[in-house]
Structures are given as structure tokens and as C-alpha cells.
mmJSON file of the N, C-alpha and C atoms, coordinates in Angstrom:
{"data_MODEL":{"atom_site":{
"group_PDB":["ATOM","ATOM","ATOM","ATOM","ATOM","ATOM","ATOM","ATOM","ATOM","ATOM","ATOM","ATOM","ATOM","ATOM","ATOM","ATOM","ATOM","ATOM","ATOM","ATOM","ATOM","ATOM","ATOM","ATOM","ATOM","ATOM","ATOM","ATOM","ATOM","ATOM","ATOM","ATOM","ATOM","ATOM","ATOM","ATOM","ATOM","ATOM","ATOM","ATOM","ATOM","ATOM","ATOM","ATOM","ATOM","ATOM","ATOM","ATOM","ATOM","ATOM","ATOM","ATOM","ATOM","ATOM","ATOM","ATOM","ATOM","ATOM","ATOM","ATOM","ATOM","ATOM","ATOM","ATOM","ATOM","ATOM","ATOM","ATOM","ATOM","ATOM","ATOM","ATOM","ATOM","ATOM","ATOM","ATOM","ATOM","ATOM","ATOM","ATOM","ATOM","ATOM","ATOM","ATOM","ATOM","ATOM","ATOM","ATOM","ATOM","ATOM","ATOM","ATOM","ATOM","ATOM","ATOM","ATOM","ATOM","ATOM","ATOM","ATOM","ATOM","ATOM","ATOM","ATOM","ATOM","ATOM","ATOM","ATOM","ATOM","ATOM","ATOM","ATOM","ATOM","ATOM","ATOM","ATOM","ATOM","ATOM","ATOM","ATOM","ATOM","ATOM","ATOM","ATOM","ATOM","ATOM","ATOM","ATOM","ATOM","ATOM","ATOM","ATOM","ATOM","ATOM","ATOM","ATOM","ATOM","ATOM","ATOM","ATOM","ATOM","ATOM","ATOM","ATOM","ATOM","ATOM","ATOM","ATOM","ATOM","ATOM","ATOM","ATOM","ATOM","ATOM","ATOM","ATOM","ATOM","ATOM","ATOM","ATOM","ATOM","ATOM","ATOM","ATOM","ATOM","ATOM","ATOM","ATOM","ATOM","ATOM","ATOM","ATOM","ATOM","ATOM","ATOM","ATOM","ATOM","ATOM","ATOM","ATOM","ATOM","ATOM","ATOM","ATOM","ATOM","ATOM","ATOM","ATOM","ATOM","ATOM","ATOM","ATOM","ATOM","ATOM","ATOM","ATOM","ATOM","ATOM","ATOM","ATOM","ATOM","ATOM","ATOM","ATOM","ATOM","ATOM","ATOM","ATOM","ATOM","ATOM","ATOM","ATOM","ATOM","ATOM","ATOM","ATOM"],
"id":[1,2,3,4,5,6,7,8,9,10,11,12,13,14,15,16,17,18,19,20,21,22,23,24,25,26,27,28,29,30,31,32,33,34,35,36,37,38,39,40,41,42,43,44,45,46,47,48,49,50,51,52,53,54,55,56,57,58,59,60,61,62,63,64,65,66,67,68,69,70,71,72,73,74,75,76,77,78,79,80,81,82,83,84,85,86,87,88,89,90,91,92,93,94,95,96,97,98,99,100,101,102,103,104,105,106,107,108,109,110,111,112,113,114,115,116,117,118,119,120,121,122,123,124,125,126,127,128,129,130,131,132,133,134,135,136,137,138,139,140,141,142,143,144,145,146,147,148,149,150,151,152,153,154,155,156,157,158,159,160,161,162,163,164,165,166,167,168,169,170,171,172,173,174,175,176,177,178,179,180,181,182,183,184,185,186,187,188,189,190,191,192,193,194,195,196,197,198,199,200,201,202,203,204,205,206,207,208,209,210,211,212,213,214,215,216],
"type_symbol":["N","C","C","N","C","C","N","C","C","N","C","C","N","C","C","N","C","C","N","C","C","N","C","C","N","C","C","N","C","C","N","C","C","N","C","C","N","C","C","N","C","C","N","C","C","N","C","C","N","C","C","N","C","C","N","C","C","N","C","C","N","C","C","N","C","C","N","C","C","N","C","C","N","C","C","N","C","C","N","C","C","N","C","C","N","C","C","N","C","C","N","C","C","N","C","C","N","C","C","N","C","C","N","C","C","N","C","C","N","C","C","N","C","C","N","C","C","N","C","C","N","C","C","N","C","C","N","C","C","N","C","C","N","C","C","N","C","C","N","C","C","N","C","C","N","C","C","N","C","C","N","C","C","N","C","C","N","C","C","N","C","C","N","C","C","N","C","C","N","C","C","N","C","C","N","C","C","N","C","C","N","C","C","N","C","C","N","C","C","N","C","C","N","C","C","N","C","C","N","C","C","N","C","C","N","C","C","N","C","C","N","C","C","N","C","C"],
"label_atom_id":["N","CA","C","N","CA","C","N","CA","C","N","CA","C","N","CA","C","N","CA","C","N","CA","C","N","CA","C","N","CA","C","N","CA","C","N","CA","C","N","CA","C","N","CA","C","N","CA","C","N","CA","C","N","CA","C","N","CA","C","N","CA","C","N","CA","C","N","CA","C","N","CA","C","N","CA","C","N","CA","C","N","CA","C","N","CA","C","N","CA","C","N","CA","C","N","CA","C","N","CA","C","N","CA","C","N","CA","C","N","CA","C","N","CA","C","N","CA","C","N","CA","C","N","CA","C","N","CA","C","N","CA","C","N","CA","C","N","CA","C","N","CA","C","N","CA","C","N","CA","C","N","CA","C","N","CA","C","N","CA","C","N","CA","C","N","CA","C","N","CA","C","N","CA","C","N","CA","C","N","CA","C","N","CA","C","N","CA","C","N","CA","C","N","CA","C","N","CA","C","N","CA","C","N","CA","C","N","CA","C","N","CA","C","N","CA","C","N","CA","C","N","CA","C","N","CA","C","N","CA","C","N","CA","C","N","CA","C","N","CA","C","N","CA","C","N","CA","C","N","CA","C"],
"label_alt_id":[null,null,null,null,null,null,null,null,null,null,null,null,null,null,null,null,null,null,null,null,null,null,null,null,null,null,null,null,null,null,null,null,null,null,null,null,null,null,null,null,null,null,null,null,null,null,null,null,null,null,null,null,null,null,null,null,null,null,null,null,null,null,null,null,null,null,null,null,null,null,null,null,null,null,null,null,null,null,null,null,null,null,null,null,null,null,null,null,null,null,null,null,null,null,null,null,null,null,null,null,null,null,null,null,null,null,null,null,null,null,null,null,null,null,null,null,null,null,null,null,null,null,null,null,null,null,null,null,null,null,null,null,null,null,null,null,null,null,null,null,null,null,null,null,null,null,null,null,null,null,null,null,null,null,null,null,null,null,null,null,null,null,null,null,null,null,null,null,null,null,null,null,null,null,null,null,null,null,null,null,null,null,null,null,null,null,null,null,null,null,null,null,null,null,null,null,null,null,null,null,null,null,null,null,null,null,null,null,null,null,null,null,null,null,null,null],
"label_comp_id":["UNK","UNK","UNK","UNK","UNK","UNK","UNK","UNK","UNK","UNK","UNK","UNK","UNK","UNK","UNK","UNK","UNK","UNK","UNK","UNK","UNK","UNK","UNK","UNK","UNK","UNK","UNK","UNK","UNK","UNK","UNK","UNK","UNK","UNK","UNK","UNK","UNK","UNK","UNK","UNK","UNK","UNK","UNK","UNK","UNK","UNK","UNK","UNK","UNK","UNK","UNK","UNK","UNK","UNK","UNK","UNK","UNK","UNK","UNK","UNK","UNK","UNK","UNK","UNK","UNK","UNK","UNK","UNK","UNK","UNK","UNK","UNK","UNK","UNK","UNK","UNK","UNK","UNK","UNK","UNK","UNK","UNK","UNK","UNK","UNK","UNK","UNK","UNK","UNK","UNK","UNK","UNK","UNK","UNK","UNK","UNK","UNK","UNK","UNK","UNK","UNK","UNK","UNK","UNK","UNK","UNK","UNK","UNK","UNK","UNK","UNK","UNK","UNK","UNK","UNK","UNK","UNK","UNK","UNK","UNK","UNK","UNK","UNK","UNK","UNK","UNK","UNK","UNK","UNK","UNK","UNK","UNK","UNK","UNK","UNK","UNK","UNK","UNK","UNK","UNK","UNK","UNK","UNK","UNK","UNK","UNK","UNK","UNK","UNK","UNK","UNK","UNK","UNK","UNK","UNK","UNK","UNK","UNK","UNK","UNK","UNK","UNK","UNK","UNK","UNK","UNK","UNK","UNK","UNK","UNK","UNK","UNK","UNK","UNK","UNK","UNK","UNK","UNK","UNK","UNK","UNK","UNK","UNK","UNK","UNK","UNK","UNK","UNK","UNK","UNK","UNK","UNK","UNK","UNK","UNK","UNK","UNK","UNK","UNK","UNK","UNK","UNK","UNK","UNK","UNK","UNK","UNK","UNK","UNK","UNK","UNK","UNK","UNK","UNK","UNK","UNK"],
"label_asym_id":["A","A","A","A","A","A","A","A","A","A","A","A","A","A","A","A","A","A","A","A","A","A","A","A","A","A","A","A","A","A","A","A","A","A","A","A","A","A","A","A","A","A","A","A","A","A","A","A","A","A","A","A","A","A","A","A","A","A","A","A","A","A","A","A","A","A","A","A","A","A","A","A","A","A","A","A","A","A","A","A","A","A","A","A","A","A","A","A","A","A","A","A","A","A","A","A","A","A","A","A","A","A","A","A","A","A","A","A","A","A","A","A","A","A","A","A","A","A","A","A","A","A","A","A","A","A","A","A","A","A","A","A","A","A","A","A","A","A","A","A","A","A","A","A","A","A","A","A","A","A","A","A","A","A","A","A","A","A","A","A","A","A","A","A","A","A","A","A","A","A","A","A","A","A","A","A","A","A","A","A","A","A","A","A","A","A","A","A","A","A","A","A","A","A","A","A","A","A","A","A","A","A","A","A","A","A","A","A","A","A","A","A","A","A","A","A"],
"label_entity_id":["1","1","1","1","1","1","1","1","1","1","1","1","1","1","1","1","1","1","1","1","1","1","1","1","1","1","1","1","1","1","1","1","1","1","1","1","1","1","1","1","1","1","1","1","1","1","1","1","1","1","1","1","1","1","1","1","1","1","1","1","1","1","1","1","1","1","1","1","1","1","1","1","1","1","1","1","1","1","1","1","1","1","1","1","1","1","1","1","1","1","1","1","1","1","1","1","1","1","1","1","1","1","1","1","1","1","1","1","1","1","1","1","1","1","1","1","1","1","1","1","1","1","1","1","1","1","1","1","1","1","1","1","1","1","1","1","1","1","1","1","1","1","1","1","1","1","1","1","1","1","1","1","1","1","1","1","1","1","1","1","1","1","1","1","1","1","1","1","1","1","1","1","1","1","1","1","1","1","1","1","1","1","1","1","1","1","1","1","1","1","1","1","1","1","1","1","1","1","1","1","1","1","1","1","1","1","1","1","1","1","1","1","1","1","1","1"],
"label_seq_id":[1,1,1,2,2,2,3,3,3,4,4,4,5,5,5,6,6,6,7,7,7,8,8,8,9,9,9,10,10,10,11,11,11,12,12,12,13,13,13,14,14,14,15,15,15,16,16,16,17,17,17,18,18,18,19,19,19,20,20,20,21,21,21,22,22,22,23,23,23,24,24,24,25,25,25,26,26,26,27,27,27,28,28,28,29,29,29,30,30,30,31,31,31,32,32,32,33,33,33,34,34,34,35,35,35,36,36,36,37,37,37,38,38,38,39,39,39,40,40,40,41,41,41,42,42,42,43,43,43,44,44,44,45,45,45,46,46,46,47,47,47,48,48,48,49,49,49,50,50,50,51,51,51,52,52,52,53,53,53,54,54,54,55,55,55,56,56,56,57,57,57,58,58,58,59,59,59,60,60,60,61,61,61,62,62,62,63,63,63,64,64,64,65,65,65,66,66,66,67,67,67,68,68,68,69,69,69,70,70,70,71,71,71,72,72,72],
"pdbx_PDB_ins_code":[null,null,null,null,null,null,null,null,null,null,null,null,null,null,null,null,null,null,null,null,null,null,null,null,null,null,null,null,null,null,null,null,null,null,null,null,null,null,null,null,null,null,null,null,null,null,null,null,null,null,null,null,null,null,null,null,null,null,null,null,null,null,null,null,null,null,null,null,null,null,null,null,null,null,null,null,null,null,null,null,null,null,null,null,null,null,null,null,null,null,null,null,null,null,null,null,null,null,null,null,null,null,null,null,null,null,null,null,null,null,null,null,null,null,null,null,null,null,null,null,null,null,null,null,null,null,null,null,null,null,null,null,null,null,null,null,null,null,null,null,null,null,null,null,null,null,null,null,null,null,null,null,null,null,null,null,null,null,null,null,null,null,null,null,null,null,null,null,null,null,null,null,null,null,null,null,null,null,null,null,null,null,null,null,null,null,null,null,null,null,null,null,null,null,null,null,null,null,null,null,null,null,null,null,null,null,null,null,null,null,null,null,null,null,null,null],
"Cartn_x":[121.113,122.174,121.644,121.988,122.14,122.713,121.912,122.646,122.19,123.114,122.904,123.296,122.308,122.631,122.57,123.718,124.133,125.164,125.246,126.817,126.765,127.908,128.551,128.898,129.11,128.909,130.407,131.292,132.843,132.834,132.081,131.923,131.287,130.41,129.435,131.144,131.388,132.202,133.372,133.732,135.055,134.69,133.233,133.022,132.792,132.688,131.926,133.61,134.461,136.01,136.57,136.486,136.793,136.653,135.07,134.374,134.41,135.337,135.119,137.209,137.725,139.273,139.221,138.236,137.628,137.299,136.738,135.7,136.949,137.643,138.439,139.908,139.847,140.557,140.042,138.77,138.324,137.4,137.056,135.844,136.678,138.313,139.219,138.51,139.302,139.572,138.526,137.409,135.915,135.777,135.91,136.225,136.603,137.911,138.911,138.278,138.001,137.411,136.398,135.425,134.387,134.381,135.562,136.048,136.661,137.334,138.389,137.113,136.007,135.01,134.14,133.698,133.167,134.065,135.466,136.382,137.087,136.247,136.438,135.399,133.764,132.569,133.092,133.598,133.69,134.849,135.975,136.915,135.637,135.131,134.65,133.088,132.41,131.772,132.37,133.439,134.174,134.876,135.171,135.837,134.779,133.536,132.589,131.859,132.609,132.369,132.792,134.397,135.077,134.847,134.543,134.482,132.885,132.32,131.34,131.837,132.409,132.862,134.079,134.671,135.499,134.513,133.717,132.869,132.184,131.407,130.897,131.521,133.07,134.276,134.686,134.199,134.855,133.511,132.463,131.646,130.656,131.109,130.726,132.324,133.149,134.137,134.431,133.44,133.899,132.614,133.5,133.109,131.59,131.109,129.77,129.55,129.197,128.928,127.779,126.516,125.352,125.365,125.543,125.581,124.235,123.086,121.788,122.287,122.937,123.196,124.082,124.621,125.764,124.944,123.87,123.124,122.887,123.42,123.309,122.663],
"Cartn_y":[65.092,66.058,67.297,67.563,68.883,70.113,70.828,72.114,73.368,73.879,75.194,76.434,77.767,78.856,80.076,80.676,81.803,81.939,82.393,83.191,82.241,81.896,81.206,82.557,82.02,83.437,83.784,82.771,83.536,84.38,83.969,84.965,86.04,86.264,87.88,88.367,87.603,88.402,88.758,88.227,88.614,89.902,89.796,91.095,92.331,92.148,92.949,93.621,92.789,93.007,93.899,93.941,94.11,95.422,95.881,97.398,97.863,97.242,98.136,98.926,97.977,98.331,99.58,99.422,100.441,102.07,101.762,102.877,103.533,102.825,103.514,104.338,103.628,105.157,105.873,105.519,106.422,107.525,107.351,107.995,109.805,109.597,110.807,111.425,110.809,111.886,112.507,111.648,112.376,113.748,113.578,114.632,115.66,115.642,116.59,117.251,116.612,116.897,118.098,117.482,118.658,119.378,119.33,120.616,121.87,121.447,122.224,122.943,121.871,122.554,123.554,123.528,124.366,125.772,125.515,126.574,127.253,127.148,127.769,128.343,128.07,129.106,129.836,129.524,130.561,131.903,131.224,132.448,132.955,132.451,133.37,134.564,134.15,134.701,136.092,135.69,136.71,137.97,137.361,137.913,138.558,138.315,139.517,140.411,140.106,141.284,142.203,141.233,142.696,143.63,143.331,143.991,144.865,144.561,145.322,146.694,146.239,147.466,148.18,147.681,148.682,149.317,148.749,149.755,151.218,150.344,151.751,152.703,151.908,153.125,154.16,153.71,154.244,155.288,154.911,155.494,156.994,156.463,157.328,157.915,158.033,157.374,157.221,155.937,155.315,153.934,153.182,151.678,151.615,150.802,150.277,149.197,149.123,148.066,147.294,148.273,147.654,146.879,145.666,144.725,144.945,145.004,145.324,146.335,147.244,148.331,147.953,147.235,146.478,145.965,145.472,144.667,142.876,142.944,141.124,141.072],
"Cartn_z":[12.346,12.479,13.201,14.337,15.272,14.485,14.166,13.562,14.584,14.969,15.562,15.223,15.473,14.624,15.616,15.714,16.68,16.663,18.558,18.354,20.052,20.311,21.527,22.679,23.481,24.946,24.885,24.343,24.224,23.484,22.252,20.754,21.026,21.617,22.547,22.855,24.266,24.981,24.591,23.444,22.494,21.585,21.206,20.416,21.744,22.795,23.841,24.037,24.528,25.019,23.503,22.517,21.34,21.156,21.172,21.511,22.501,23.556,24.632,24.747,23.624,23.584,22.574,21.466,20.855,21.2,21.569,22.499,23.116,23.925,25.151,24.254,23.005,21.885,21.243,20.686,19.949,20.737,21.868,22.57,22.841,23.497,23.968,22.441,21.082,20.006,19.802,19.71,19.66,20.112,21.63,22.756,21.944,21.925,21.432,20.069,19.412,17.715,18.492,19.225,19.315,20.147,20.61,22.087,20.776,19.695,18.854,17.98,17.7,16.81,17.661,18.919,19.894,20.305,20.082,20.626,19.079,17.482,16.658,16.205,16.525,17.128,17.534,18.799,19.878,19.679,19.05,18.266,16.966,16.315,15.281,15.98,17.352,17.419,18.472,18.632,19.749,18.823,17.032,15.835,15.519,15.484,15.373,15.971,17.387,18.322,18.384,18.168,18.263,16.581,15.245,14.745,14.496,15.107,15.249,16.435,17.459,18.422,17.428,16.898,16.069,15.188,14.489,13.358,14.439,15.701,16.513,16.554,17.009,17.371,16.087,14.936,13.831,14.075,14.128,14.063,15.185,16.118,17.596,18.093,18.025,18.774,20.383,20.369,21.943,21.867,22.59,22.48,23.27,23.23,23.558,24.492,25.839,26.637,26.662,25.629,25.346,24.109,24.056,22.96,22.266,22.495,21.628,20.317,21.18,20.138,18.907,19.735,18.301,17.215,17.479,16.979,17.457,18.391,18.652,19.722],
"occupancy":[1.0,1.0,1.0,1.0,1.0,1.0,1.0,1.0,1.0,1.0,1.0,1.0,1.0,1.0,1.0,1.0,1.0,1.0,1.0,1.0,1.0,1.0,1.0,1.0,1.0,1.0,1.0,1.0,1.0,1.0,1.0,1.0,1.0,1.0,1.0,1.0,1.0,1.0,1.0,1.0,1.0,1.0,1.0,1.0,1.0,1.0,1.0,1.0,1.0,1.0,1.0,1.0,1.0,1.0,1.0,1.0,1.0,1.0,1.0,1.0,1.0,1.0,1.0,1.0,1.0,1.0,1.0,1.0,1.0,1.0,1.0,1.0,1.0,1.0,1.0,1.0,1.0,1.0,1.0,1.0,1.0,1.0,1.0,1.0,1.0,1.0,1.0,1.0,1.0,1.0,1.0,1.0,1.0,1.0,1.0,1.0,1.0,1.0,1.0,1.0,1.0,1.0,1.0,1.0,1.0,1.0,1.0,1.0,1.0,1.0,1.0,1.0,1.0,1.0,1.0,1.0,1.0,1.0,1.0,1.0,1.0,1.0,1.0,1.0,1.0,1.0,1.0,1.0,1.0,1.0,1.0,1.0,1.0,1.0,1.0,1.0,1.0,1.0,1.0,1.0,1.0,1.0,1.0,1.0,1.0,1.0,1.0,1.0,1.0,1.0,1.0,1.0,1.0,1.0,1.0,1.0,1.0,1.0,1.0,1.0,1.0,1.0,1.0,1.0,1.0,1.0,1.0,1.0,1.0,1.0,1.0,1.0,1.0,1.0,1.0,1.0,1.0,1.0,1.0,1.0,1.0,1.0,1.0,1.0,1.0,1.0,1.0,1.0,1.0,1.0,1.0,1.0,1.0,1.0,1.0,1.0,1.0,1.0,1.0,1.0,1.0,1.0,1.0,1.0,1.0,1.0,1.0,1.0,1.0,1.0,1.0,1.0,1.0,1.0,1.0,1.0],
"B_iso_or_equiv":[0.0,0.0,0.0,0.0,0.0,0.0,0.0,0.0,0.0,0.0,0.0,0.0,0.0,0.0,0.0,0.0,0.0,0.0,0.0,0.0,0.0,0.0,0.0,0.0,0.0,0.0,0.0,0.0,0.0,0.0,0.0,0.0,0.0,0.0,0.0,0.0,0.0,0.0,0.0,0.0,0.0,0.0,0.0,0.0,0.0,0.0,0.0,0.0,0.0,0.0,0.0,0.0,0.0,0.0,0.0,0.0,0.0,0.0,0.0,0.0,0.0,0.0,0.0,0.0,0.0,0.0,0.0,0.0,0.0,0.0,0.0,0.0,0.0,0.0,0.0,0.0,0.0,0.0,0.0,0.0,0.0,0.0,0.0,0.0,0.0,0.0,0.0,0.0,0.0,0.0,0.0,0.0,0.0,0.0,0.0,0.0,0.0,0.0,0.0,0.0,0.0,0.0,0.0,0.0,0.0,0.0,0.0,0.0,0.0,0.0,0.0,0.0,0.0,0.0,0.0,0.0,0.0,0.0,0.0,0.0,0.0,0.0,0.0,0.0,0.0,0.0,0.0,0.0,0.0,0.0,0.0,0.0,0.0,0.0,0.0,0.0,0.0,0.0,0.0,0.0,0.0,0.0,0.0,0.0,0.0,0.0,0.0,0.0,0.0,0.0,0.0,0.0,0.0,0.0,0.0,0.0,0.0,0.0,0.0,0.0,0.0,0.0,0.0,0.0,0.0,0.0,0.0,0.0,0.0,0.0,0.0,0.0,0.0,0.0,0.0,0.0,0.0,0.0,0.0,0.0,0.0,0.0,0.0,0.0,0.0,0.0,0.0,0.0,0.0,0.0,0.0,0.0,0.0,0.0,0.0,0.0,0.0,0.0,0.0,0.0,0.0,0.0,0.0,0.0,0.0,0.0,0.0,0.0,0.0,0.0,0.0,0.0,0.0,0.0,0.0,0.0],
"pdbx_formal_charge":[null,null,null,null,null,null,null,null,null,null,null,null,null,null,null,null,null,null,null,null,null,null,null,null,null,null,null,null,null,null,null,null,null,null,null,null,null,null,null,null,null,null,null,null,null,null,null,null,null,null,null,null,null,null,null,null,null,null,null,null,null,null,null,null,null,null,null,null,null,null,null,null,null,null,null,null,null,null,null,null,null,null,null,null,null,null,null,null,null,null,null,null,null,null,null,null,null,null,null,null,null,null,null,null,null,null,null,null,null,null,null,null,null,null,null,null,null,null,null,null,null,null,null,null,null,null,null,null,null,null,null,null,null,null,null,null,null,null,null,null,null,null,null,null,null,null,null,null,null,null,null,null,null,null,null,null,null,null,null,null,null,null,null,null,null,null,null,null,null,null,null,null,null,null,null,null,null,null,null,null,null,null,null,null,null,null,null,null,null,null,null,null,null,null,null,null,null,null,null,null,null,null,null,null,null,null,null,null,null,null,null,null,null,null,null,null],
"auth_seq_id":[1,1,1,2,2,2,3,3,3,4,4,4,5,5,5,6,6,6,7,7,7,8,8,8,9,9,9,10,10,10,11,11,11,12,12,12,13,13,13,14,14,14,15,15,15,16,16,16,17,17,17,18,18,18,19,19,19,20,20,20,21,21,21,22,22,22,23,23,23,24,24,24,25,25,25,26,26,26,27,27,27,28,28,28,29,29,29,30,30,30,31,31,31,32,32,32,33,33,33,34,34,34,35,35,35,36,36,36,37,37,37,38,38,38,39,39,39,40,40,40,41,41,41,42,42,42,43,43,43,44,44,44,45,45,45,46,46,46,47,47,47,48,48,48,49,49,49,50,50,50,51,51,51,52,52,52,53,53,53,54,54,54,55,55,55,56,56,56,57,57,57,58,58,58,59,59,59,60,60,60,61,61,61,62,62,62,63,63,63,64,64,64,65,65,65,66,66,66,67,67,67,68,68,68,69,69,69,70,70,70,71,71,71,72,72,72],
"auth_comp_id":["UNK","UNK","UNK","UNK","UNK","UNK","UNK","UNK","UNK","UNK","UNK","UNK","UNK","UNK","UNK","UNK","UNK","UNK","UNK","UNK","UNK","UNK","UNK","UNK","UNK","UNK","UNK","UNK","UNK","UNK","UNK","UNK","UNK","UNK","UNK","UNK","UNK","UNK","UNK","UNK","UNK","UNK","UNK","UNK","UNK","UNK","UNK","UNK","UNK","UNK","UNK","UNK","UNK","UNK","UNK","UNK","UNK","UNK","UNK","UNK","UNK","UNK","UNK","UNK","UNK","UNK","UNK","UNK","UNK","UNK","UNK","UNK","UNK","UNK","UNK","UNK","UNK","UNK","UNK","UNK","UNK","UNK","UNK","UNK","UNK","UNK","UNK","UNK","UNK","UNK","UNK","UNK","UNK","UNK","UNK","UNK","UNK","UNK","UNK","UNK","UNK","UNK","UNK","UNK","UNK","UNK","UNK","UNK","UNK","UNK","UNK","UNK","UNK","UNK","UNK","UNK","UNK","UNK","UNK","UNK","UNK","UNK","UNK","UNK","UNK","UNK","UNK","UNK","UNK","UNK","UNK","UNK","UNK","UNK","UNK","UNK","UNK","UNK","UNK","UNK","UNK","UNK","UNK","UNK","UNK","UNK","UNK","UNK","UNK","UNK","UNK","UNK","UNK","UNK","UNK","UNK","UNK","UNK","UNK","UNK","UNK","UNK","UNK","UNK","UNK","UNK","UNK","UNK","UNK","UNK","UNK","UNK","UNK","UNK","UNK","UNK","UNK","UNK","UNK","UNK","UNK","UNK","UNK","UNK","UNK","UNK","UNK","UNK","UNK","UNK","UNK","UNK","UNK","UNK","UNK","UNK","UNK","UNK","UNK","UNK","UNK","UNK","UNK","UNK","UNK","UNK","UNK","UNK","UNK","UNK","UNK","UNK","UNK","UNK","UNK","UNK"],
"auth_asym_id":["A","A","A","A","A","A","A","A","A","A","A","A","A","A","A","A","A","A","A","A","A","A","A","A","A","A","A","A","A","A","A","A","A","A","A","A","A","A","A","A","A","A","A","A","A","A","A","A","A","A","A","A","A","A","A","A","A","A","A","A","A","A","A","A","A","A","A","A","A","A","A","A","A","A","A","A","A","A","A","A","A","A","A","A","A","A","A","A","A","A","A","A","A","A","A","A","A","A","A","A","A","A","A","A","A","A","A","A","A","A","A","A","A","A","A","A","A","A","A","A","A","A","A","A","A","A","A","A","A","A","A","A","A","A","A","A","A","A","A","A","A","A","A","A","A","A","A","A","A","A","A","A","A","A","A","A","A","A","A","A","A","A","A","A","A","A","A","A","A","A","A","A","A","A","A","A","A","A","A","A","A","A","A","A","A","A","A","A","A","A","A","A","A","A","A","A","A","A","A","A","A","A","A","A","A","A","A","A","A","A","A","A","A","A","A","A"],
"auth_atom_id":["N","CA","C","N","CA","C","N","CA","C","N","CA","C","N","CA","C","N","CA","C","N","CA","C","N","CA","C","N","CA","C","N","CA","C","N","CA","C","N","CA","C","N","CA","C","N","CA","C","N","CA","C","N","CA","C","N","CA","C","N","CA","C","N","CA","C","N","CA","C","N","CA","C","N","CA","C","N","CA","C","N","CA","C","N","CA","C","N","CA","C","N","CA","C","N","CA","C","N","CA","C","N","CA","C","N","CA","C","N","CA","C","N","CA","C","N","CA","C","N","CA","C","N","CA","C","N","CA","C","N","CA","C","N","CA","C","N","CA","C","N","CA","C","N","CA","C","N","CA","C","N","CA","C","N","CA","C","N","CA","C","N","CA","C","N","CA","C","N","CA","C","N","CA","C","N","CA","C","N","CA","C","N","CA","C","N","CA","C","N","CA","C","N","CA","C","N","CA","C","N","CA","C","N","CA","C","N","CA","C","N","CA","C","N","CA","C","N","CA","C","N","CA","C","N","CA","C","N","CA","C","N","CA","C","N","CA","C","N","CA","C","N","CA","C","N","CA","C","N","CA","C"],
"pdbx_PDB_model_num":[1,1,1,1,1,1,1,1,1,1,1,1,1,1,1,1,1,1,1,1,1,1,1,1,1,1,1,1,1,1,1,1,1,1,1,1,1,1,1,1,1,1,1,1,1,1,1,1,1,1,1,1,1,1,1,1,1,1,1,1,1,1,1,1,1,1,1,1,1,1,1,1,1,1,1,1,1,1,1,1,1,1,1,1,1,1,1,1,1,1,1,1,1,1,1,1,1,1,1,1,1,1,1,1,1,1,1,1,1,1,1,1,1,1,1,1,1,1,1,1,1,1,1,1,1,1,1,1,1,1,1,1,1,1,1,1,1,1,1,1,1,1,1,1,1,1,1,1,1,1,1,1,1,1,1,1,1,1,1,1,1,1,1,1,1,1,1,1,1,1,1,1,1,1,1,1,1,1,1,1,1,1,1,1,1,1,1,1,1,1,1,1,1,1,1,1,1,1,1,1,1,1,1,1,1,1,1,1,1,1,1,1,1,1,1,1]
}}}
């Protein structure tokens, strides 16, 4: 008795065709997920700019173009 143990080249190319129908939906949301997580950094580090230039302003009164001074 012939016994054989694997996978047949349809069976590859059915799992290959399978992950590649995959991929081509899940790959956009990915995208998107870490474009939204990169662009809510970017609102929170812009949210503590500006409240650091308001504290100067409370404090000197007039804004600051030298960010060192802010502290960052």
C-alpha cells in the first residue's frame, strides 16, 4: 500500500488564492487603523502645545516661537 503524506499543488494553490483574497481586505483596514492611531498622537501632541503656549501667555503675556523655552 502507497501511502502519501502532504499537501497536493491544487491544495498550496487554493490556500495561496485564499490568503491572497484575505490580505486584499484586511491589509486597507490595517492601513486605516494606524493612519487614525498616528493622527490621535498627533492631535494630542499638537493639544500640548498649544497648552503650554497658553500657560507662557498667562504667564509673560505674549506667545513664544522658541519651543525649547516651552520646554520641549
Amino acid at each position: 500500500m502507497n501511502k502519501s503524506f502532504g499537501f497536493s499543488l491544487v491544495e498550496l494553490m487554493v490556500v495561496v488564492v485564499i490568503m491572497g483574497l484575505l490580505s486584499t481586505v484586511v491589509y486597507p483596514s490595517y492601513v486605516e487603523y494606524v493612519a487614525r492611531g498616528a493622527r490621535g498622537d498627533a492631535v494630542a501632541g499638537i493639544m500640548r502645545v498649544a497648552n503650554l503656549q497658553e500657560q507662557f501667555y498667562l504667564d509673560n503675556r505674549s506667545f513664544e516661537t522658541d519651543m525649547t523655552k516651552l520646554g520641549l
